[in-house]
N, C-alpha and C positions, 0 to 999 in steps of 0.2 A: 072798293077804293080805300075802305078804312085800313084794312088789314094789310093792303100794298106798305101803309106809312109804317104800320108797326111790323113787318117783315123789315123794312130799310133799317128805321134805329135797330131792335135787335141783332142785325146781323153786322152793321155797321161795329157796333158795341163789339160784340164779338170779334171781329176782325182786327179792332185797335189793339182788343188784348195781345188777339195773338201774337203779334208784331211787338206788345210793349213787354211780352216775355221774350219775342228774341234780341231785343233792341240791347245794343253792347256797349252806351254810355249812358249816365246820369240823367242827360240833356234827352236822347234820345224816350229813353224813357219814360221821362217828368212829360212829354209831349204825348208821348199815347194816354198817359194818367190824364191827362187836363180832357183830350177829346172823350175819352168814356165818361168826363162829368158830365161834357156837353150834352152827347147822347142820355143821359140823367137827367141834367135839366129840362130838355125837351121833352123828353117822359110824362115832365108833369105837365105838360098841355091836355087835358083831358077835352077840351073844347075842340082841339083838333083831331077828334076821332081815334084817339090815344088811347088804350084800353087801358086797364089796373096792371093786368098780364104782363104786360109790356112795361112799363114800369115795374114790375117787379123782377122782372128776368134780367132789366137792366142794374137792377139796383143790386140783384146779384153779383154780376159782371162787375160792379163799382164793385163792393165790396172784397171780392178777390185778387181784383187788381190793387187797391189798397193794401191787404195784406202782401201780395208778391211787391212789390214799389216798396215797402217798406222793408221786408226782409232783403233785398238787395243792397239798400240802401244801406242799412246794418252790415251786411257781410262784407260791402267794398270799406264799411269803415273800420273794419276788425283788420282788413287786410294793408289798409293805410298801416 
């Protein structure tokens, strides 16, 4: 049962990315950024059978999505 919840956020994590790298407005985007915090946040529920793993694979995924959200961000304002 533990590993069902850390299968769901991870893959969830995952799936937002993928979506916030194909997302084709600001708006779009800033939305998948905010749900891989969520999936983040929830990570750190260790009491809910939350492993470290899992919060780290998450905190992955934040942190890449960070960088790609920001280098977009940058490029749509070079092109403004």
């Amino acid at each position: 049962m533990n590993t069902d919840i850390n299968h769901i956020l991870v893959n969830g994590a995952q799936i937002a990315f993928s979506k916030l790298k194909r997302a084709q407005s600001f708006n779009a985007r800033l939305y998948y950024y905010a749900e891989i915090g969520v999936y983040l946040e929830v990570s750190l529920s260790h009491g809910a059978g939350i492993t470290t793993d899992t919060h780290d694979q998450i905190e992955e995924i934040y942190n890449n999505a960070t960088r790609f959200h920001m280098c977009q961000n940058k490029r749509a304002s070079l092109v403004s």
